[in-house]
C-alpha positions, 0 to 999 in steps of 0.5 A: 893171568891173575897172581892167584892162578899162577899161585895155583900151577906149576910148570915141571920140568921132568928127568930129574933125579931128586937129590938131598934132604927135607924135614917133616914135621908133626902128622896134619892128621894128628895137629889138626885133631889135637887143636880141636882138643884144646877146646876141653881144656880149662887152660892153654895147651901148647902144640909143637912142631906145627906144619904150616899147611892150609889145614892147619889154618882152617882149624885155627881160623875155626878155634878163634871164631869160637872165641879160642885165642890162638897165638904163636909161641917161643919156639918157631912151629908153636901154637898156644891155643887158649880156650878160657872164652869159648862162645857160639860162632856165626853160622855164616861165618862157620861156612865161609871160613870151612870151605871143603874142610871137614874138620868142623865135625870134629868140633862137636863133642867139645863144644856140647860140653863147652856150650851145650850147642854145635853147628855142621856146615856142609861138608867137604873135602878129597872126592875119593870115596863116600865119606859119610857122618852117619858114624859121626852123628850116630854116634853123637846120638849114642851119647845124647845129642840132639840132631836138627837138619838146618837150611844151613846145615847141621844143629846139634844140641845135647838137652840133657848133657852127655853119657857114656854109652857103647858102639860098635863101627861097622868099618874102623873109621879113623874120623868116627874114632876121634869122634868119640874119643873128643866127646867121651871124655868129658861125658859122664860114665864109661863109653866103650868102642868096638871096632875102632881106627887104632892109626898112630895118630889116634894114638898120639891123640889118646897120648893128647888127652891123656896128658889133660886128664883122661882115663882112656884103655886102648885094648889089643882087640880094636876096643877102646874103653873111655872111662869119662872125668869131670874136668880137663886140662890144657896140654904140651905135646909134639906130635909124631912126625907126619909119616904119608909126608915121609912116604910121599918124598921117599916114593918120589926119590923112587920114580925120579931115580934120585936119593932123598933123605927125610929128617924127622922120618920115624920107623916104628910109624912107617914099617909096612910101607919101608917093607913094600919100598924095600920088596921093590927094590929101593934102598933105604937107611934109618938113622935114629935120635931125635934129629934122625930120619930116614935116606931113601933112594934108588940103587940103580938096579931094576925095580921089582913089581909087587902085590899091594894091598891097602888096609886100616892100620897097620896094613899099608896105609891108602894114603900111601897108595898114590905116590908109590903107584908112581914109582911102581910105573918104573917097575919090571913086570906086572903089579897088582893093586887092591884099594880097600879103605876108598872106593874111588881112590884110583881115578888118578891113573888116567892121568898116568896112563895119558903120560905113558904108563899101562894101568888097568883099572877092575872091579873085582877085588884083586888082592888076597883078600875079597873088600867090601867093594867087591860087589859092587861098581867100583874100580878099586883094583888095579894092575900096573905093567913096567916099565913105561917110559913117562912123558910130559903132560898138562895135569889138573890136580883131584884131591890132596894125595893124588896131587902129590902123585902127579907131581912126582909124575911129573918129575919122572917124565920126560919133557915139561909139564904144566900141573894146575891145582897145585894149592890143593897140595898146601893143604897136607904139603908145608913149603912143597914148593921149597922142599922141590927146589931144595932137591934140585927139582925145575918148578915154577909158576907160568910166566905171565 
């Protein structure tokens, strides 16, 4: 067995309880965001509290082969991002380097105003759902872009410079929000958006352009009026703690039985989920200040089954779905789960089901609320009967918060497990492995 395959399982030795503390840092949904941002500057920005994750990477080696300098800075966790020289990158080597990412439709809105031209590999990531760039490209369109279809992918050009205009998204997508945020700024007039993704990250990304220099009205009603400027600046922002990281732990201590206590955790950003974690019967405690966090652990007391719901923000959040699944597994009775955000986001359950766990999966729209799925043929609900007693099994990883799921699967369950595609979780996850062996978590690579 090669080091890269090792790199890529663990072996998990389960029953045992998560115990101690982990810290999270800056939201990768926000980081990844903000770096593209410093590309409107006409100076250097400096980010702190950067994760080291392979999204963050992605999106650097992305910013340099654009010509941005990206350096380390005083502080550990900080990135200066200079963007004085920007050019046009290699096409070949815009491919190569995105892989499955797709961050590099994010790029777009700045580099037309940077350099009048920018290219959209095809594009990757998590296969939970459809994921279209129809928003993204139509709403590029709106502004003034030109779309051409390559062999390579996409090239987008904008003849007569960009414009404010007006849209309305059919569905409050995070990515299209950030679209037009990055490209309205810059654009000349008033752009006002319907309908838009009002997530806390996308906040803090207003937060970001706002300390450049924007002009941006976030409204009670899911608009969001961008009122264009000539010319922005660099910024200096930390970002709001990665908040499906602090979930992700606070399920696992959950499922494992254990007590977990996430330094850098923020309640305002979190309310939904402490909501469901407490109906569940876990207990938690907040602890405020800027080294504060959040204890989460299990009382020892049964735990509860619930309805759940997920739901643009500020419902509860899909990306929390996964992980909490595994510790209703736990709980008495019947839970029911209603996924309205991706349509294809319960595909992990049949690896829980092969571990012990009774999860039915349905098409029909099984939360209070009927879906835009509803009619059709996917299986986006789900009912979980508890407690089953998990137990060990060979795990292959699907996409980045599934994988995390699993692991916490695997933790719970009785027996060992082997768990391939672990490097998926790198992606979202800085330094899992550490923070599992920090918790008293037995996880390593296969013998050779």
């Amino acid at each position: 067995m090669t080091n890269d395959v090792q790199s890529d399982v663990l072996v998990v030795h389960g029953d045992t309880p998560l115990r101690g503390e982990v810290r999270v840092r800056g939201a990768k949904n926000l980081v990844s965001k903000a770096m593209v941002a410093a590309l409107l500057g006409d100076g250097p920005s400096r980010l702190h509290d950067v994760p080291r994750i392979r999204d963050v990477e992605i999106v650097r080696g992305l910013l340099e082969l654009h010509g941005v300098r990206v350096s380390d800075g005083v502080e550990p966790s900080e990135l200066v991002l200079d963007p004085t020289n920007v050019e046009r990158a290699n096409v070949d080597e815009i491919n190569v380097h995105a892989g499955s990412s797709r961050i590099p439709i994010l790029f777009c809105g700045p580099l037309l105003h940077r350099i009048g031209h920018a290219f959209i590999p095809d594009l990757g990531g998590c296969h939970i759902g459809d994921r279209p760039i129809d928003f993204h490209l139509q709403a590029l369109r709106e502004f003034g872009a030109q779309v051409d279809k390559t062999p390579q992918g996409l090239d987008i050009t904008a003849p007569n410079g960009l414009h404010g205009t007006k849209f309305d998204l059919p569905f409050p997508s995070v990515g299209a929000t950030e679209q037009v945020l990055l490209t309205a700024v810059l654009a000349q007039g008033v752009t006002e958006l319907q309908n838009a993704a009002v997530e806390p990250e996308i906040i803090d990304l207003v937060c970001v352009l706002q300390k450049m220099g924007a002009i941006i009205r976030v409204h009670t009603d899911r608009v969001i009026e961008i009122e264009g400027v000539s010319r922005l600046t660099g910024y200096a922002h930390r970002p709001i703690p990665d908040r499906i990281e602090a979930a992700s732990w606070g399920a696992a201590a959950l499922a494992t039985g254990g007590d977990v206590f996430v330094r850098g955790a923020h309640q305002a950003d979190m309310m939904t989920f402490l909501n469901v974690f407490r109906s569940i019967g876990g207990k938690l405690d907040i602890e405020d200040g800027p080294d504060g966090g959040i204890r989460f652990w299990h009382p020892g007391d049964e735990l509860r089954a619930v309805a759940l719901e997920t739901d643009v923000h500020p419902g509860f959040m899909t990306d929390w779905q996964q992980p909490m699944v595994v510790a209703l597994t736990q709980a008495q009775g019947l839970s029911i789960v209603h996924e309205t955000v991706y349509e294809r986001r319960l595909g992990y359950t049949e690896a829980l089901n092969q571990m012990g766990a009774t999860i039915q999966t349905y098409r029909e729209c099984l939360g209070g609320t009927p879906c835009r799925f509803g009619r059709r043929n996917f299986r986006h609900s789900a009912v979980i009967a508890g407690p089953s007693k998990l137990h060990a099994a060979d795990l292959v990883i699907p996409d980045l918060r599934a994988g995390f799921s699993h692991l916490i699967a695997a933790l719970a369950a009785e027996g060992t497990s082997t768990v391939y595609g672990v490097n998926l979780i790198n992606r979202g996850y800085e330094d899992f492995e550490a923070k599992l062996a920090a918790l008293g978590a037995h996880a390593e690579p296969p013998r050779p």
